[in-house]
N, C-alpha and C positions, 0 to 999 in steps of 0.2 A: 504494500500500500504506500502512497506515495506521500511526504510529506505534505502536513495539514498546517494552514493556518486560521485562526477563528478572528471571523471582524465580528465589532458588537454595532448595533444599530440601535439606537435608545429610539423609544415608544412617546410620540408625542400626543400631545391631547387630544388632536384633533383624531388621531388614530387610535382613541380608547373603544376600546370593546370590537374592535376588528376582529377576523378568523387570521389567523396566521399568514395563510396565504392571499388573503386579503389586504394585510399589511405588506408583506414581502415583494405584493403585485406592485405596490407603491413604491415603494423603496428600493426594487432592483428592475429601476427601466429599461435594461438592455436585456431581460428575461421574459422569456412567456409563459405564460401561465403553467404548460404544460413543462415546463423548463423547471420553476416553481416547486411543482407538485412531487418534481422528483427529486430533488434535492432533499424534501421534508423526508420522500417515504424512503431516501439513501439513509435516513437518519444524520443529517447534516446544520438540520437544526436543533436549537437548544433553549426552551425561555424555563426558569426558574430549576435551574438545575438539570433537567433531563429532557430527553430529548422531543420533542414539539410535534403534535399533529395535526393537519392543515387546519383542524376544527376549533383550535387552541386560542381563547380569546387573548388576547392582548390589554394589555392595561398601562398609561399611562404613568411615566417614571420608569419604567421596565425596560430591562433589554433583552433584546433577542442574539443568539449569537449563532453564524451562519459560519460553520467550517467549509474552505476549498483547499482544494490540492495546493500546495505552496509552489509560487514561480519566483523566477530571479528577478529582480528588482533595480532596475537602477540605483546608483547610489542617491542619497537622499541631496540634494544640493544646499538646503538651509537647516542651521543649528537650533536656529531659533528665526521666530516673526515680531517683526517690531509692534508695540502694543502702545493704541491706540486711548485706550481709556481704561482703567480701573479701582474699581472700590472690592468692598469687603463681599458682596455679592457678584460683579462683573467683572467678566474680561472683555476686553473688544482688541480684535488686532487685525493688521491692515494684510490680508493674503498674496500673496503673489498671482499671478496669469496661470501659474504652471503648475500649480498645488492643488489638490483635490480637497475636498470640506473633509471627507471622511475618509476611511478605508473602502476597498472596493475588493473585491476576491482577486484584481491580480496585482493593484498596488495597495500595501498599504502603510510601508514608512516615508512614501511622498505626498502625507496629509497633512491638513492643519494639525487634526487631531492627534495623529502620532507625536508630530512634533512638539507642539505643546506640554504634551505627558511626558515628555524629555526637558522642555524646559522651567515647567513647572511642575515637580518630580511629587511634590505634596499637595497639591490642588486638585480636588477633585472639576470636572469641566464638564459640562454638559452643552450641547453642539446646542445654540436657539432657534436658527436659522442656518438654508445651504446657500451655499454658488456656486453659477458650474464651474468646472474645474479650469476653465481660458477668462470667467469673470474675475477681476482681483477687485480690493478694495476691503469694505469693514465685516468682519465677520463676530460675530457674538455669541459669548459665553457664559452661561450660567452658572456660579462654583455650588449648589448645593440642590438637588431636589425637591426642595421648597421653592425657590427662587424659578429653577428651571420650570413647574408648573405653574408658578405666576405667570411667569414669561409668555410660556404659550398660550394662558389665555387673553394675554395683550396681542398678541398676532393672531387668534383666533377672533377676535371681536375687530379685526382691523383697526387698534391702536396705535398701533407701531407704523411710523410714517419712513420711506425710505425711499431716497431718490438716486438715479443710476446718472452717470454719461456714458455716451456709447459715439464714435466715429463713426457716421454711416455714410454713403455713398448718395454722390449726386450734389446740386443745390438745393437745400429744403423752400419751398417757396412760403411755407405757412410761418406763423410767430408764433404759436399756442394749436393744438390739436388732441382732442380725446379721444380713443379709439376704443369700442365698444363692440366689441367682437368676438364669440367663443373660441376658445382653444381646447382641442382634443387629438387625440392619437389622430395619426392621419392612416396606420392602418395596411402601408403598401410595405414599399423592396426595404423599407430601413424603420424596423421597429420603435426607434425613440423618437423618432420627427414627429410633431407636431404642426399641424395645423390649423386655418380660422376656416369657420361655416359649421363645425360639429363640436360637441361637447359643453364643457363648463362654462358658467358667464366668464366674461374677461376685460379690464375695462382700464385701460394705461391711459394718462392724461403726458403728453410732451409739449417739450418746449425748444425755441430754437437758441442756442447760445452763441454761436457762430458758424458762417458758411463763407465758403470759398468758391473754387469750379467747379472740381470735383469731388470733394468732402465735404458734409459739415458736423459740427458738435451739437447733441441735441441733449437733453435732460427727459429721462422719465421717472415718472411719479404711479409706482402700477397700484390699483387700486383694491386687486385680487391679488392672486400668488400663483396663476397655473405656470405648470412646468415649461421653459422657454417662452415665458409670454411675453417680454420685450420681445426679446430677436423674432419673434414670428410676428409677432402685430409691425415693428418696425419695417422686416422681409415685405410685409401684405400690404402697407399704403407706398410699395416703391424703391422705400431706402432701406438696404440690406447691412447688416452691422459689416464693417471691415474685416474681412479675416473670419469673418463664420462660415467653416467649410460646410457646418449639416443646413444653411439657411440661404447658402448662396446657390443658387442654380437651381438644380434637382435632387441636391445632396451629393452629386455622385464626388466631391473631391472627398466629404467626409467619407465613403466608403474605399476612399486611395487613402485617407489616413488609415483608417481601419487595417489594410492591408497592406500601410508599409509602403508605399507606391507614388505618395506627391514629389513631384519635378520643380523643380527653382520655376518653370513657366507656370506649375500651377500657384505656387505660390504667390508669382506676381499677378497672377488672374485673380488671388485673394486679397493681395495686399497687406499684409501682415502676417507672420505665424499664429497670430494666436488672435481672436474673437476680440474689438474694442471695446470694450464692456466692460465699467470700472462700478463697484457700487462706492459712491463719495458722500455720502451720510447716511446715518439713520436718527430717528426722533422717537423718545419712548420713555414712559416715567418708569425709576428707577422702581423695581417691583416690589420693594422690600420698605422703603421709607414715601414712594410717589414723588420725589424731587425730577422734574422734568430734565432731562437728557440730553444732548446732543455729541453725536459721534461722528467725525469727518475723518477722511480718508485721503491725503493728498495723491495724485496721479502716478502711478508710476513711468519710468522714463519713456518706454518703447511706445506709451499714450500718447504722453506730453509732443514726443518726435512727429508725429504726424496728427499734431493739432491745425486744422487748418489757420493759413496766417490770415 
C-alpha cells in the first residue's frame, strides 16, 4: 500500500448537518460524486475518530479527515506569510498567487494552512474563508472554535464585506456595474468550471478604478460567495481576468495546465502566469468583543507590474 497522507477539512456552519458526501461534494471540486463515494467506501475517510459513511452527518467545528496516496511535492517556497492583522482571536495574513488556502490530496505543505502551523507552532487556526489558489491577498483566521463559529455566522448572514481587484482585459466602458446572474457547474469537458444562466443567485456589484487600451483595474464587491463568481461574472459581461487559464477561452489552456502542456505563446495569449485576482480588504466586527475591523492587503509585485498606467 502506498504511502498515505491525511488533509483535514474543518466543517463550516453553513455545512452543518450535511451527509458526508454531501459535504465532501463541496469541498473537493475537482471530484464527482461517484469519485466521492469511493473514497468513503475505500475507507479513506475519517470524522470523529473512525472511519465515515456517506450517510454520516457533519456538524459544524468538526473535521473531517480525507487520506490519499502520498505524492512528491514541490519544495515549499515560503517559511512563513506576512501577517496582516492580529489580536487574541484573529489572524489575517496576506497569501501569495501560488499558495493554496488549504491542503488538497496532492499538495499539501504548499498551503496557507500548513505553513502557518509551522509558523505559529502553538496556535491553534481555523481557515474563515478560501481563495483560489492564483487569488493572493487577505486570508483569515480564527485561533479558537468559538470565534471560528462566530465567524461563520458573520459570512453566513453576509456581514463580512470584502472587496477584490482583478486586471481584466479590454477598456471597461462602465464607472459602476452590478451583475446579477447565477453561477452553477457548467456541467461539460472540465468538471470545476463554472458558469452564469444555471444554478445559485449571484450578484457582484464592480467598479472601474483604472483603464488603459488594453487592460483595466476594476474592484468587486460580491454580494454572494459562489465558487468562481468574480472570474465568471467578470468572463460573462466581456472582461476576462488576466491570466485565468479555466475562464479564458473554452478552458482549454486550463486543461494544458492540467497536463503539463502551456507554451510561452500560451502564456502570452494569457498574459500572466497566474489569475489577476488580488483580495485587498475585508470589513467585519471582531467576533468576540464587535469592534469593527478593517483588513487590507497591499498588491503584490507581479499585480502592481501590469497595472495599467
Amino acid at each position: 500500500m502506498p504511502d498515505m497522507v491525511e488533509v483535514p477539512f474543518e466543517v463550516q456552519r453553513p455545512q452543518n448537518g450535511l451527509r458526508v458526501d454531501q459535504y465532501l461534494a463541496q469541498r473537493l471540486a475537482r471530484y464527482s460524486r461517484a469519485q466521492i463515494q469511493r473514497i468513503i467506501e475505500d475507507g479513506q475517510v475519517f470524522l470523529r475518530g473512525r472511519a465515515a459513511k456517506a450517510s454520516s452527518r457533519v456538524a459544524a467545528g468538526e473535521t473531517v479527515y480525507v487520506k490519499y496516496p502520498k505524492t512528491v511535492e514541490a519544495t515549499c517556497a515560503y517559511s512563513s506569510l506576512p501577517v496582516l492583522y492580529e489580536d487574541q482571536d484573529l489572524l489575517a495574513v496576506n497569501k501569495p498567487g501560488d499558495v493554496l488556502s488549504h491542503p488538497t490530496d496532492k499538495i499539501v505543505e504548499n498551503s496557507a494552512t500548513s505553513i502557518l502551523k509551522k509558523q505559529f507552532p502553538s496556535t491553534p487556526l481555523f481557515l474563515a474563508h478560501r481563495l483560489d489558489r492564483e487569488t493572493s491577498g487577505v486570508l483569515l483566521f480564527a485561533k479558537s472554535k468559538r470565534c471560528a463559529s462566530r465567524l461563520s455566522g458573520q459570512f453566513l448572514r453576509r456581514e463580512v464585506s470584502k472587496e477584490y481587484w482583478a486586471i481584466v482585459r479590454g477598456t471597461v466602458s462602465w464607472k459602476k456595474k452590478m451583475v446579477d446572474a447565477p453561477v452553477g457547474r457548467e456541467g461539460l469537458g472540465i468538471y470545476v468550471r463554472q458558469m452564469v444562466g444555471k444554478g445559485q443567485t449571484a450578484v457582484t456589484e464592480f467598479s472601474l478604478l483604472r483603464t488603459g487600451l488594453a487592460l483595466s483595474l476594476v474592484a468587486a464587491r460580491p454580494q454572494t460567495g459562489r465558487l468562481h463568481q468574480i472570474r465568471v461574472h467578470l468572463a460573462h459581461v466581456g472582461h476576462p481576468i488576466v491570466g485565468d487559464k479555466l475562464y479564458t477561452g473554452n478552458g482549454e489552456l486550463y486543461m494544458k495546465t492540467v497536463d503539463g502542456t502551456l507554451t510561452p505563446r500560451d502564456y502570452d495569449l494569457l498574459g500572466a502566469e497566474r489569475q489577476m485576482l488580488h483580495a485587498a480588504s475585508i470589513e467585519l466586527e471582531q467576533p468576540m468583543t464587535g469592534k469593527a475591523i478593517v483588513i487590507e492587503a497591499p498588491a503584490p509585485d507581479d499585480f502592481k507590474a501590469l497595472l495599467p498606467a
